[in-house]
N, C-alpha and C positions, 0 to 999 in steps of 0.2 A: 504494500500500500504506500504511497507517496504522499508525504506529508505537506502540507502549505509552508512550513517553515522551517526555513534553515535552520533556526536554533535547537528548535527540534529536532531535523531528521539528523545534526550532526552531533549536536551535544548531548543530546538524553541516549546516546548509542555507544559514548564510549567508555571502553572498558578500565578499570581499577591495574595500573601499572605495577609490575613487580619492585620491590624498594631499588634493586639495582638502577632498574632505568630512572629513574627520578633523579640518583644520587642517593636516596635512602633517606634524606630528611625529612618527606611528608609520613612516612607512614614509621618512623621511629621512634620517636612522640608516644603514641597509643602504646608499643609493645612494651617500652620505657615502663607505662603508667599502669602496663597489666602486674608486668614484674614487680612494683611496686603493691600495687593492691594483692599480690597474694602473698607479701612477706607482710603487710598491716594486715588481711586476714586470719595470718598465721599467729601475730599478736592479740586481737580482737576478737574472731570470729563472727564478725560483721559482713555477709554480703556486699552490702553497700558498699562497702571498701575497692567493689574490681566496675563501682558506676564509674567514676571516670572514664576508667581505660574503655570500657565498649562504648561510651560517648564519642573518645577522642575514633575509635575506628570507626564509628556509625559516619560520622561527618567525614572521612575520607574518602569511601564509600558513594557516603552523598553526593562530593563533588567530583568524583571519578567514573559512576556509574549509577548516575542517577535511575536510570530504571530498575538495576537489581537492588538499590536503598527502596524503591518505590515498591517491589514485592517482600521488602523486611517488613515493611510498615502493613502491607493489606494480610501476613502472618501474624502481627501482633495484634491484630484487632481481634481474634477470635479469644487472644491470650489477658486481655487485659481487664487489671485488677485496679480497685481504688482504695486512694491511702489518705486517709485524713490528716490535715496541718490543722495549727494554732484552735487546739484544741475542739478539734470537730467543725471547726466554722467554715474551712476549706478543703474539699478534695479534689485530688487527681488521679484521672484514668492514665495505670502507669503499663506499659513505658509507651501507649498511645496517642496522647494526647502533646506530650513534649516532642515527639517526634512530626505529628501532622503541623506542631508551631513551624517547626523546620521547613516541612514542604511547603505551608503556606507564604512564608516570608519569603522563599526563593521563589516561587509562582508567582507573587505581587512584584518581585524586582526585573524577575523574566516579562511579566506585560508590560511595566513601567518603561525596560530598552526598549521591547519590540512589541509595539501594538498589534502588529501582526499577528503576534501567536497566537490569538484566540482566531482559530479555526471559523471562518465565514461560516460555513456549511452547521460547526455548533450552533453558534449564537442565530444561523434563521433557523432551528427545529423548533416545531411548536410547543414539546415538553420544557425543551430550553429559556425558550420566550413564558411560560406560565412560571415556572420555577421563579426567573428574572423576578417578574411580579409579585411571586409570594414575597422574595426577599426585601423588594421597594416597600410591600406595604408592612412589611417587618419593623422598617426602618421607623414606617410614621408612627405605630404602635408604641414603638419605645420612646419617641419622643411624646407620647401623651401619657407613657405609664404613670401611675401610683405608684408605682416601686423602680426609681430611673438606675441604679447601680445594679439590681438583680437583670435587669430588663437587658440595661447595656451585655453584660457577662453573659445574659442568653444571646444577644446579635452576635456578638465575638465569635460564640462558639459555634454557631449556626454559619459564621461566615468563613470559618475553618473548615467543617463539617463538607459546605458547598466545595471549595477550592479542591481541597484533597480529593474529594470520591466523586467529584461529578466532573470537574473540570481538567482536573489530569489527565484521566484516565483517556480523555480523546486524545492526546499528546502520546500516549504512553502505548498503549492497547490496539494496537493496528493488526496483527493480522493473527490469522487463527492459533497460530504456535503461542502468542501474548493470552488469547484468551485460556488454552489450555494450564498455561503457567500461573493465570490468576487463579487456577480451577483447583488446581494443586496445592498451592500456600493457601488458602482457604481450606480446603480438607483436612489437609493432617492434622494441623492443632485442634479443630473439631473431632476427627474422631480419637484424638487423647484425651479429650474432656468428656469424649461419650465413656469411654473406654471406663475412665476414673470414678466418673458418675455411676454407671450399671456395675460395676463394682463394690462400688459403696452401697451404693441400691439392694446391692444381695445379699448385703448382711442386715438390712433390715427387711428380708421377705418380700424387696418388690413390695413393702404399702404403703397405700395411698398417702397418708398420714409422716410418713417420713422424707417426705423426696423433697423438701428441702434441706433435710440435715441431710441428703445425699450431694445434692448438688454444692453445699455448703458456699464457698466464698468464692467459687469458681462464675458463678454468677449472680446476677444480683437477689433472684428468685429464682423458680421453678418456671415459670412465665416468662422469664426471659430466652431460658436455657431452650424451652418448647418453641419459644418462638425462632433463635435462630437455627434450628436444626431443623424443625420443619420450612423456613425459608430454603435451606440449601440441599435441603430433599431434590427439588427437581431439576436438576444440575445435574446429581449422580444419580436422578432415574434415568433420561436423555443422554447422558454421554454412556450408560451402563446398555441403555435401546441401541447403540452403534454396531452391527453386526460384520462390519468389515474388517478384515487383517485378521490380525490372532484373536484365537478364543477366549484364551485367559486373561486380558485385562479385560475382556466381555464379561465374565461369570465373576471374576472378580468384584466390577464394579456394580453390577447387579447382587451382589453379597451385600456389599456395603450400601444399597439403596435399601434391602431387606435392613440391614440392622439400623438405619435411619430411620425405619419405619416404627420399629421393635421399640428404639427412643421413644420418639414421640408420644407411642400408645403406652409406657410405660412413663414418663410421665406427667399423667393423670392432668393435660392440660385440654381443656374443652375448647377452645379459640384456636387452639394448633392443631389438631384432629379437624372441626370443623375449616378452616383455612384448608387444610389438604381438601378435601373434600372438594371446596369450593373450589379449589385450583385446577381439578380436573373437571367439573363443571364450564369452565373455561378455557382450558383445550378444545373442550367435545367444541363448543360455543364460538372458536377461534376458526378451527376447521371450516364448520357450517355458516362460514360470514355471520353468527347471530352475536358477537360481543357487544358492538356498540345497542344491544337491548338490554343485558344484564342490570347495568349497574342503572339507567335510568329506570329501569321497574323496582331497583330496589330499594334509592330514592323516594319514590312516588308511596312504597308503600311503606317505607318510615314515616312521611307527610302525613300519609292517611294513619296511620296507628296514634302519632302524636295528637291532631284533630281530634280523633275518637276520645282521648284519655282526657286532653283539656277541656272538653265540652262540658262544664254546670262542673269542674273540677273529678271528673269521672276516677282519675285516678285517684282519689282518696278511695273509694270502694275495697280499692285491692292493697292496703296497707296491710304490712305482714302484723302478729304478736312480739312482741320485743323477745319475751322470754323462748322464744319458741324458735329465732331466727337465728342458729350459732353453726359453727363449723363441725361436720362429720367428718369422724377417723376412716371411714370407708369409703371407696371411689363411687360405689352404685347408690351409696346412703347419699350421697352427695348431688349424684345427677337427681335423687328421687326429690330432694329438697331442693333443686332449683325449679323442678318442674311447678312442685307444689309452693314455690315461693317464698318459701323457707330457709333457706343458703344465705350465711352471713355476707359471702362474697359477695353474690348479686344484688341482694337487697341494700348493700352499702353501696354499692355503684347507683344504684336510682334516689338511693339518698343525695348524690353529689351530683347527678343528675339533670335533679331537682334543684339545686342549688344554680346550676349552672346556668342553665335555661334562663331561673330568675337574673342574675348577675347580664346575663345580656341581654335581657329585659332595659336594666340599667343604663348599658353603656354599649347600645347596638354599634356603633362605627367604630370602633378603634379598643372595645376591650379594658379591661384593666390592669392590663402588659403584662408582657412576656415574664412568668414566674410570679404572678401576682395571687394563684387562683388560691391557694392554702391562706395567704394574710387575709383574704375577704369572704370567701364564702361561707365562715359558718352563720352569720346573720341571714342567710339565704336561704336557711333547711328546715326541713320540715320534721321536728318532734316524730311523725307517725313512722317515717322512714327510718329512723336511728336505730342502730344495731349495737354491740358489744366493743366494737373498734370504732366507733364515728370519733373519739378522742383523737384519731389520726395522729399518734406518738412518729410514725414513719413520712409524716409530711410528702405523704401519696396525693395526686390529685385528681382528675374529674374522672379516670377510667374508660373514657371515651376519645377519641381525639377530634371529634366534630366538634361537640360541644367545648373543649380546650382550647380548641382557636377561637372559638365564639366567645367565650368569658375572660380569655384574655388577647385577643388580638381583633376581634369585631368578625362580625357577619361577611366584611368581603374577603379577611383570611380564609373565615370557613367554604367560601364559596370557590375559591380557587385551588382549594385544595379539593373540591368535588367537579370541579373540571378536570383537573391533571389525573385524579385516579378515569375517569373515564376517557382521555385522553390516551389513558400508557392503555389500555386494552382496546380501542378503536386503534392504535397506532402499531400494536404489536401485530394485531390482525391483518393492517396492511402490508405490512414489511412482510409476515412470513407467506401471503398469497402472492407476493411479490419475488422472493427469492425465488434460485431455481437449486441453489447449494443446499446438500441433505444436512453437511453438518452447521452454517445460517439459520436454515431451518427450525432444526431443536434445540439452536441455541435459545434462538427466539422466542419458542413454546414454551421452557423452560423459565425466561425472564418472567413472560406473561404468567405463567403460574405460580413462582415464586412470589410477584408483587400478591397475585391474587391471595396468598398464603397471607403475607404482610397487612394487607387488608380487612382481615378479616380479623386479627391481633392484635391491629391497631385500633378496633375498631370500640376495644373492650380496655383500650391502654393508651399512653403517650407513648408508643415505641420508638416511635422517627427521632425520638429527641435524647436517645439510649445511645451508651458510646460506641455497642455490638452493633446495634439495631438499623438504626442511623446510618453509618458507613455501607452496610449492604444494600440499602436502599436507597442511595444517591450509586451506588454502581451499576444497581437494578439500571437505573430510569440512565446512566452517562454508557452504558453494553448496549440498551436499545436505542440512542439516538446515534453510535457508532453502527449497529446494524443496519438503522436505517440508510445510512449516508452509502454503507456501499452497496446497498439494494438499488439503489436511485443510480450510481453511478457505473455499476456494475466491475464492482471489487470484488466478488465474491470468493476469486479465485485465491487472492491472499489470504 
């Protein structure tokens, strides 16, 4: 694939020189500083003590071979943990978040020389142009927040978040050997945390009731862990569907979509399970030209169910018993109380809901900014709705991300965000009846499903704004404005 810009096709290609050729001075520094941190280890027995040294060689890296720094960093994002400063009041996603500082800073210096680099063909896609918009009206949001420091610290990280995994990634990701390679550093550290996790898992009997103390600090919840493993399910179901060349990494990779599976349904997450589901609803739906119906019917009849329930205040009828509404140790006790309305989890999401709904009642344009919705919404809730956790000690918020952008970024946030998801499934639809490459193709199927997965997770969460979460969904939406472009221009062969 041939890139628009020289900075690109020359400088993100070359490689990390042996110390000889240099003279030895750039890369003697780091080995200096390794040897160093393992005699302070040998003193201490502080970890910590060998940061340096892979800082000094990450930045070597960085400036020598910027795309294989760019696959260290899309590996650490399945790895990363957070660590609290100055007493709880700050954390960071480590070693993710210091590293995406990195590529952001060099990406804003790389556009600042060369205006150029931002790829024409990016900036006219129409995901690209909604995105744009999310972020302008991000910007007016923060400048009308209640809360302008939290507000600021959510654009910063949101405008990281964009640079690194949406806007790279066209720069970086050119032909199919790139995608495979992104395919890979995303898997493996997944499946060490499956691995870790169903391990742990098995010494509490696979139940329901344990699978956070399994997943432990490896993610943030159990909800998280379900979400990113069901997003990267259809990735290794479609590259494991390729039945050409050899058979064993065929039967292989169809193993590892079975044990993706086995995840999931183990555990015990109802929005990841459902996400699959829906995600091949969306294949079938992709196929049959029928995508661009999906999500308008499904719209319409959130519209209609909310009407229904606001009408003479209908939903007060179905207010659960306080005493009655708490958390089951059993997976099927659990589905039988959400049905019957009884599930602390559910019932405390319509409590916030309910709050939320009011709150942009409030402050329909602009929200009451980005990270505002815990400092305001409890004067917004309704007694009838409260459960055993509405204390919210975990400073969780609305569980929904429609209603999230609504209470805190205004009615046109939320409305652009229900464009662009109907956007990436109208767009994924035409690009893969558009290709004629088999492996294009299921690349394609695979985004579309995966977001569908996302969607449906999000739907019940703020995931987009997760440090796992986040990043794979600005690659989702930055893979298919790349597929698009060589559909259109007839790349495929790269």
């Amino acid at each position: 694939m041939r890139t628009e810009d020289p900075v690109v096709r020359q400088g993100f290609k070359r490689r990390l020189p042996l110390p000889g050729g240099v003279g030895g001075r750039p890369v003697a520094a780091p080995f200096f500083l390794l040897f160093a941190g393992v005699a302070a280890y040998a003193f201490t027995g502080s970890l910590l003590c060998f940061l340096p040294a892979f800082a000094a060689l990450y930045g070597v890296l960085l400036v020598y071979d910027f795309k294989s720094a760019y696959w260290v960093l899309l590996c650490c994002v399945p790895l990363s943990f957070h660590v609290e400063f100055l007493n709880n009041s700050f954390s960071l996603a480590l070693p993710t978040e210091p590293v995406m500082l990195l590529f952001y800073l060099l990406a804003l210096m790389i556009i600042l020389v060369r205006k150029e680099s931002l790829p024409s063909w990016w900036l006219r896609n129409s995901i690209t142009v909604v995105i744009l918009l999310q972020f302008a009206w991000l910007i007016v949001a923060v400048c009308c927040s209640r809360v302008p420091l939290l507000s600021l610290k959510f654009l910063l990280s949101k405008s990281w978040y964009l640079v690194c995994f949406f806007l790279i990634p066209a720069w970086i990701i050119r032909t199919r050997h790139d995608f495979r390679i992104a395919f890979t550093v995303l898997l493996l550290p997944l499946l060490l945390y499956i691995g870790i996790i169903l391990v742990r898992h098995a010494a509490y009997g696979f139940r329901f009731y344990y699978i956070d103390a399994a997943v432990g600090s490896l993610f943030y919840k159990h909800v998280d862990y379900a979400s990113v493993i069901s997003m990267f399910f259809p990735f290794v179901l479609f590259a494991g569907s390729r039945r050409e060349g050899r058979k064993g990494p065929h039967y292989l990779l169809l193993f590892l979509a079975l044990l993706f599976l086995v995840a999931i349904g183990l555990s015990f997450t109802r929005a990841a399970m459902g996400g699959v589901l829906f995600g091949f609803v969306v294949i079938l739906a992709i196929r049959l030209r029928l995508a661009q119906f999906i999500i308008p019917g499904f719209y319409i009849l959130c519209l209609a169910l909310l009407f229904y329930f606001a009408k003479g205040n209908r939903f007060l009828q179905y207010h659960p018993y306080f005493q009655d509404t708490y958390m089951r140790h059993e997976f099927a006790d659990h589905l039988k109380a959400t049905v019957a309305g009884k599930d602390m989890s559910s019932v405390e999401r319509l409590y916030r809901w309910i709050a939320a709904l009011r709150m942009s009642a409030d402050q329909p344009l602009t929200g009451f900014g980005p990270h505002s919705f815990y400092y305001y919404y409890k004067p917004y809730t309704l007694s009838a709705y409260r459960t055993y956790v509405s204390e919210n000690y975990e400073h969780s918020t609305t569980h929904n991300y429609f209603l999230y952008l609504m209470a805190e970024q205004g009615i046109p946030a939320m409305l652009l965000y229900a464009v662009l998801v109907l956007l990436v499934f109208v767009k994924a639809q035409g690009v893969y009846h558009r290709l004629k490459d088999g492996f294009y193709k299921r690349l394609t199927l695979a985004i579309a499903m995966s977001f569908a997965v996302f969607f449906v997770n999000n739907l019940f969460s703020e995931l987009l704004e997760t440090d796992k979460v986040g990043p794979m969904v600005y690659l989702l939406l930055a893979a298919l404005v790349i597929v698009d472009h060589k559909s259109r221009t007839g790349q495929e062969l790269s």
